[in-house]
C-alpha positions as CSV (number, residue, x, y, z in Angstrom):
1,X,-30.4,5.5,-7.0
2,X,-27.3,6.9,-8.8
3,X,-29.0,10.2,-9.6
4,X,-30.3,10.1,-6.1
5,X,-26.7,9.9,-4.6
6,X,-25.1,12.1,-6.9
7,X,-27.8,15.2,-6.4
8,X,-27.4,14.4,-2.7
9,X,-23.3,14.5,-3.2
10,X,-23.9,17.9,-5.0
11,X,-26.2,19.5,-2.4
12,X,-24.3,18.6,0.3
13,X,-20.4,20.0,-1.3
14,X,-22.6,23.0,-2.4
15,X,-21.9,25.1,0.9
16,X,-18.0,23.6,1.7
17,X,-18.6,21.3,4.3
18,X,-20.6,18.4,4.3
19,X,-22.6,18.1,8.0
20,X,-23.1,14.8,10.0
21,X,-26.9,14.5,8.4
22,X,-25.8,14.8,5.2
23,X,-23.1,12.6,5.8
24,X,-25.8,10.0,6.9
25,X,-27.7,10.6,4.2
26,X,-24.7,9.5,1.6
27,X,-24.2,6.5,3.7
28,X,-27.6,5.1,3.2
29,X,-28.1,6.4,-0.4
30,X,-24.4,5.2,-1.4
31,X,-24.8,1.4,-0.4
32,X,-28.5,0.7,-0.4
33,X,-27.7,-1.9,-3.1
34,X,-24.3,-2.7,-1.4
35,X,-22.5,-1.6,-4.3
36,X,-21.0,1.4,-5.8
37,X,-21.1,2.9,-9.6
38,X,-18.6,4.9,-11.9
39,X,-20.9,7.4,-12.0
40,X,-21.2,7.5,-8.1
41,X,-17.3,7.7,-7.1
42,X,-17.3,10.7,-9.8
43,X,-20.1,12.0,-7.7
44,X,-17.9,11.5,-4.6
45,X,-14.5,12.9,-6.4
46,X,-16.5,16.5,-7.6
47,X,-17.8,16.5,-4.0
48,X,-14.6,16.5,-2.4
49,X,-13.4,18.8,-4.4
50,X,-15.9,21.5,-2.9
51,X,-15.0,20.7,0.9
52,X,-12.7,23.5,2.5
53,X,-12.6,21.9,5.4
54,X,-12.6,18.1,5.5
55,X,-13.2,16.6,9.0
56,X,-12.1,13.4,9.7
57,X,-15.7,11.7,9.0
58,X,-15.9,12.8,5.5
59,X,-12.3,11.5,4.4
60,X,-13.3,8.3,5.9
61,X,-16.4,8.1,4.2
62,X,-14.2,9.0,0.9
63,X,-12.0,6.8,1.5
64,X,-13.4,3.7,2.5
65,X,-16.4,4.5,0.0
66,X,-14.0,5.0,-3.3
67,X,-11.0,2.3,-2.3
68,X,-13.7,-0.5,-1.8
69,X,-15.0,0.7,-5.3
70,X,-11.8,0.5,-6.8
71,X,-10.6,-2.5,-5.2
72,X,-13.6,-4.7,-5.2
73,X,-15.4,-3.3,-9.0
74,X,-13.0,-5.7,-11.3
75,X,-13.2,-9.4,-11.1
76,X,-11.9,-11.1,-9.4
77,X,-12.5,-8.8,-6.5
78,X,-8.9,-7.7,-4.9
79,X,-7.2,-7.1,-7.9
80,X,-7.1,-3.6,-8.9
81,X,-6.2,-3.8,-13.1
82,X,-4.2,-1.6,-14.9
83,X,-7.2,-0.2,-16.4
84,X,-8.3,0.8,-13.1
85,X,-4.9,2.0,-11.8
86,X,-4.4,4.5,-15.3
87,X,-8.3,5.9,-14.2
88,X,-7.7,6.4,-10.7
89,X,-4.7,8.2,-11.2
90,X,-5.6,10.3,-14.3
91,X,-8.6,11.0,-12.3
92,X,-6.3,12.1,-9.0
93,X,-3.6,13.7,-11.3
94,X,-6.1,16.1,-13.7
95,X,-3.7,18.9,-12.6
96,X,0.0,17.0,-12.1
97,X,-0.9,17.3,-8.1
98,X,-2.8,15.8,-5.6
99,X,-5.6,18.3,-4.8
100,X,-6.6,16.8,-1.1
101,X,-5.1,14.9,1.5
102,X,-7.7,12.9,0.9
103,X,-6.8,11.7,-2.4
104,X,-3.6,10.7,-0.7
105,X,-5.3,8.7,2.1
106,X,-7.4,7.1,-0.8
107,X,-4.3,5.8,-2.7
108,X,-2.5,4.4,0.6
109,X,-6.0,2.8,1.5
110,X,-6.1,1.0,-1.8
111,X,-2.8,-0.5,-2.1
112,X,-2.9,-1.7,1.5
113,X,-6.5,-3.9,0.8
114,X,-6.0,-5.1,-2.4
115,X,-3.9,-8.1,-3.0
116,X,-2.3,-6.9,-6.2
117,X,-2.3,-3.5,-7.9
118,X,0.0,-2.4,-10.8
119,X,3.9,-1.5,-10.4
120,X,3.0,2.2,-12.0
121,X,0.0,2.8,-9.2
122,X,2.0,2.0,-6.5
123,X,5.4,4.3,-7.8
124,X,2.9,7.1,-8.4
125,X,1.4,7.0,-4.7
126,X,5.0,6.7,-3.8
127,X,5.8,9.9,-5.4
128,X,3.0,11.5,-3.9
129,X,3.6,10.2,-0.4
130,X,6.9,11.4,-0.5
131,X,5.7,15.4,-1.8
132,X,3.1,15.3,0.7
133,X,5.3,14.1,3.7
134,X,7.9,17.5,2.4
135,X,5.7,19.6,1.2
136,X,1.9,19.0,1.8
137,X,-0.7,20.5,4.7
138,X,-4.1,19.5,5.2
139,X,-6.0,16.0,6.9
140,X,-6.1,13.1,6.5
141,X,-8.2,10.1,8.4
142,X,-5.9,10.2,11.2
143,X,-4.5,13.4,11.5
144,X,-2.6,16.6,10.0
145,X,0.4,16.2,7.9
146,X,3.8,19.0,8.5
147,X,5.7,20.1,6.1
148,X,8.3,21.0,8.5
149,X,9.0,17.4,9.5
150,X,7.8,14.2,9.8
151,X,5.6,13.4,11.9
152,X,3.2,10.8,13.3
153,X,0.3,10.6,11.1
154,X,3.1,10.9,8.6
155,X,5.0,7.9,10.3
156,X,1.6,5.8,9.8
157,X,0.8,7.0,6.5
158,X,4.6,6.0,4.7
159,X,4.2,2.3,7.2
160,X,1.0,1.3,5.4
161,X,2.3,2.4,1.8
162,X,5.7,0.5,2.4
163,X,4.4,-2.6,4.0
164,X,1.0,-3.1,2.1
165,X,-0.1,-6.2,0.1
166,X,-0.2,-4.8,-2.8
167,X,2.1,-3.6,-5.4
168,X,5.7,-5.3,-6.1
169,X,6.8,-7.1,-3.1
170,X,4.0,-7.7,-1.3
171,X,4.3,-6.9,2.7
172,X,7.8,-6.3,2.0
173,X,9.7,-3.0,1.4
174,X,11.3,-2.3,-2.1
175,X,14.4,-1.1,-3.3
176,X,12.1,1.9,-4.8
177,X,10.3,2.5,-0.9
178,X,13.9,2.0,0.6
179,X,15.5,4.8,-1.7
180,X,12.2,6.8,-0.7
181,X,13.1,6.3,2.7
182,X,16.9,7.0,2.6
183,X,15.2,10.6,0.4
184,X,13.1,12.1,3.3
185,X,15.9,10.9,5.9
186,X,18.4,13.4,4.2
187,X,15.7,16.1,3.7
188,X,14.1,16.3,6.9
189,X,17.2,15.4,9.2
190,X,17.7,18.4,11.6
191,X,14.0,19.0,11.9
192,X,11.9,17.9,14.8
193,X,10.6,14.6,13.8
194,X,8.3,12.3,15.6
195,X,10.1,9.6,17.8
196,X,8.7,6.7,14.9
197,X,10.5,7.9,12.1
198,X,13.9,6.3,13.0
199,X,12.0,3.1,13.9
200,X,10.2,3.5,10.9
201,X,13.6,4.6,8.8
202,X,15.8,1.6,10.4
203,X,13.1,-0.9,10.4
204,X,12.1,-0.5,6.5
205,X,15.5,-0.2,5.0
206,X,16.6,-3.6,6.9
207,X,13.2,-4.8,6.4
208,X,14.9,-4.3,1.7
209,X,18.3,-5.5,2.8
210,X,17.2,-8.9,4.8
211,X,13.7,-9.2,4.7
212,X,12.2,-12.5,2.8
213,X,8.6,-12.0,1.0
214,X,7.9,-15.6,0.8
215,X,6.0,-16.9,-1.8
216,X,4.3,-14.1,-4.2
217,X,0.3,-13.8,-4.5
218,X,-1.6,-15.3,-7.2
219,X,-1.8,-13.4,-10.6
220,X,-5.2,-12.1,-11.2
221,X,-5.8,-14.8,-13.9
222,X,-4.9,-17.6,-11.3
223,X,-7.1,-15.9,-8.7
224,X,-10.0,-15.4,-11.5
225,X,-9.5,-19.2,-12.6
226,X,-9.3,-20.7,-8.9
227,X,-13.0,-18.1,-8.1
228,X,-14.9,-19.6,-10.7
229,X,-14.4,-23.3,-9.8
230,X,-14.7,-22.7,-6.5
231,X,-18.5,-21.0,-7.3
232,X,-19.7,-23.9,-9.6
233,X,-23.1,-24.9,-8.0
234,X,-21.8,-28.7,-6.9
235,X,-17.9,-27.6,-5.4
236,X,-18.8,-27.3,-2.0
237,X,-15.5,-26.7,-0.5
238,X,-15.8,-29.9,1.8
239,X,-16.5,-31.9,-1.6
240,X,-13.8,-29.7,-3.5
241,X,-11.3,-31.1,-0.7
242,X,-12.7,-35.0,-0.8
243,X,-12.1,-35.0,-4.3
244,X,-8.6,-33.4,-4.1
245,X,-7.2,-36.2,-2.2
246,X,-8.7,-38.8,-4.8
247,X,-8.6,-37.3,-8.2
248,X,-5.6,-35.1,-8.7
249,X,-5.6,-35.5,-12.6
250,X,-8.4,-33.3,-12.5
251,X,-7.3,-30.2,-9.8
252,X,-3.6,-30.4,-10.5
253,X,-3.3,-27.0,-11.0
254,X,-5.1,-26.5,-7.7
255,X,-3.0,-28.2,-5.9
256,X,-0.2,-26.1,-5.7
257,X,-2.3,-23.2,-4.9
258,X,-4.2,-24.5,-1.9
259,X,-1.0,-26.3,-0.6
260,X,-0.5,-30.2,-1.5
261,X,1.9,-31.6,-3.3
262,X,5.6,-32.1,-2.2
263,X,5.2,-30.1,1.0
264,X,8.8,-31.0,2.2
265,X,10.3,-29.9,-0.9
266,X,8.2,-26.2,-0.5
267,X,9.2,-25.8,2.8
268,X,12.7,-26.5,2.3
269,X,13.1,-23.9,-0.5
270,X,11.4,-21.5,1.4
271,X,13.5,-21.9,4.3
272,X,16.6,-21.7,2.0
273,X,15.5,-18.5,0.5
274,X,14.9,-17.1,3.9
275,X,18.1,-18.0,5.3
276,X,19.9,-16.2,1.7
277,X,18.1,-12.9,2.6
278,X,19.5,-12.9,6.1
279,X,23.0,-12.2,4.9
280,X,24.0,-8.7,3.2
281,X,25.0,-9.7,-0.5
282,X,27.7,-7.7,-2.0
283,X,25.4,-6.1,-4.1
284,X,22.8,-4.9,-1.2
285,X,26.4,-3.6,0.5
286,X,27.2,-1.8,-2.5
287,X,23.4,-0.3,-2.7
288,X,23.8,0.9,1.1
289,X,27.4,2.0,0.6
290,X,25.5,4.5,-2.3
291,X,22.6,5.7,-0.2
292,X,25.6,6.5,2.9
293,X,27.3,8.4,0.5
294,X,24.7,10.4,-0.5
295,X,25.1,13.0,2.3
296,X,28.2,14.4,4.0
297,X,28.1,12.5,7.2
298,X,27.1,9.3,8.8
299,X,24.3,10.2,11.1
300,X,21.8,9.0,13.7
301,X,20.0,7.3,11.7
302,X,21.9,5.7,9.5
303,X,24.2,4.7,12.7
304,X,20.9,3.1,14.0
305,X,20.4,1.1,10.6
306,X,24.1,0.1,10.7
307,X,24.1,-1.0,14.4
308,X,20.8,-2.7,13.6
309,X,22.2,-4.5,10.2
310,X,25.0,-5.9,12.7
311,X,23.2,-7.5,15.5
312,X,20.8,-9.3,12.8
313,X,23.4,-10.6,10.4
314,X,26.3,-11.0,13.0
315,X,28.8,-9.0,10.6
316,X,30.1,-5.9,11.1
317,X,28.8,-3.5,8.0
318,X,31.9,-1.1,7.9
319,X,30.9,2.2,5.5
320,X,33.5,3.6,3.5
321,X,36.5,5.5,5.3
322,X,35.9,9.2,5.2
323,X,32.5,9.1,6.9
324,X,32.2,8.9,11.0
């Protein structure tokens, strides 16, 4: 089958556009065995290459084809490895650039299914987020990107990268996103951006400065360890939950990761970690203070983040004299 899909992959690149049947045909040849080889996603990579003009089917096909490869190869399934992170991106970065906006759609995709991926896969789609977003042209699933401004598709591209499960704050925005945000703010501010960005700008930044992650994901070893007890031939998951109330010496470690234990004690941290990351800290004050500094003038957006930091906390956030 793998020769089968590759030749097919070949034939159908061979002209610069890939047509609806041939599409088709990749489908069904791709996942007759509901699975995906390295061989395969090279197959896919070499094709895309050849495609001038990539409609909106084909990078979905890419995309969903290559990120559920990536995501799902490893075990356990959802944790991308940092052998499969240094591939993917040696594989995207043969030339120091991203060569289609596909590529770029592909990294976004995979960081926003998996539950973990490594710190250095998510910085380098970062990077490459933010170079596309300035400087980059072509399509992507949903639409065009400008390098004149920001603009929608753009908008949706940067919300899944900052707010996807993976990477290293899960559905939370990092200091490295926020600085990423506070970047294209500065370069693209007098351009004609879509009416999201400063939603998008305000809501991420605050989303750093007072937003609580809550507990972090399993490791991969956890998740591995908890996937192969649950698949032993006699842990049903009613009997696996019978026994947990009766035998604890034996599931201990489970325990905390489906949830019993001292409940009241859990909850109460978590609410007092919560209620911590509601207030600015005089550290995340000094951070902001850095990033208004960094152009001449206090503008409309950062006015919107400050007026916005104000009505959540119920402080008053006032930036250095000199700016207005």
């Amino acid at each position: 089958m793998t020769m089968q899909f590759r030749d097919l992959a070949s034939q159908a690149a061979a002209d610069g556009a890939i047509s609806a049947e041939e599409l088709m045909a990749l489908r069904e040849a791709g996942w007759a065995d509901g699975r995906m080889d390295p061989e395969e996603a090279e197959s896919l990579f070499l094709a895309n290459e050849q495609v001038r003009d990539a409609d909106g089917d084909w990078v979905r096909f890419f995309v969903d084809s290559l990120s559920s490869f990536v995501v799902h190869t490893v075990e356990p399934r959802g944790y991308v490895d940092q052998a499969m992170a240094d591939e993917l991106i040696a594989r995207i970065d043969r030339d120091g650039r991203i060569d289609s906006f596909a590529e770029l759609d592909l990294l976004v995709r995979v960081i926003e299914i998996a539950t973990s991926v490594p710190d250095s896969l998510k910085s380098y789609t970062l990077r490459q987020i933010e170079q596309a977003v300035l400087n980059g042209e072509g399509p992507t699933r949903t639409g065009t990107l400008d390098p004149r401004s920001i603009n929608e598709t753009e908008c949706d591209l940067l919300r899944r990268a900052i707010f996807a499960a993976g990477g290293d704050r899960p559905a939370a925005v990092s200091r490295a996103e926020a600085e990423m945000l506070f970047r294209l703010k500065d370069a693209t501010l007098h351009q004609a951006n879509a009416p999201e960005w400063q939603t998008l700008f305000v809501q991420g930044v605050a989303n750093y400065l007072l937003g609580f992650g809550g507990n972090e994901p399993l490791s991969a070893e956890r998740a591995g360890e908890l996937e192969r007890f649950m698949a032993r031939e006699a842990a049903g998951v009613g009997g696996f939950l019978g026994r947990m109330l009766t035998s604890a010496p034996d599931i201990k470690g489970f325990g905390s990761l489906l949830g019993s234990g001292d409940e009241g004690d859990h909850l109460g941290s978590f609410n007092d970690e919560a209620a911590v990351a509601e207030v600015l800290s005089v550290d995340e004050k000094a951070w902001l203070q850095s990033c208004l500094d960094a152009d001449e003038e206090l503008d409309g957006l950062e006015k919107a983040l400050i007026v916005f930091l104000d009505a959540e906390t119920g402080e008053t956030f006032v930036p250095r004299p000199g700016r207005n």
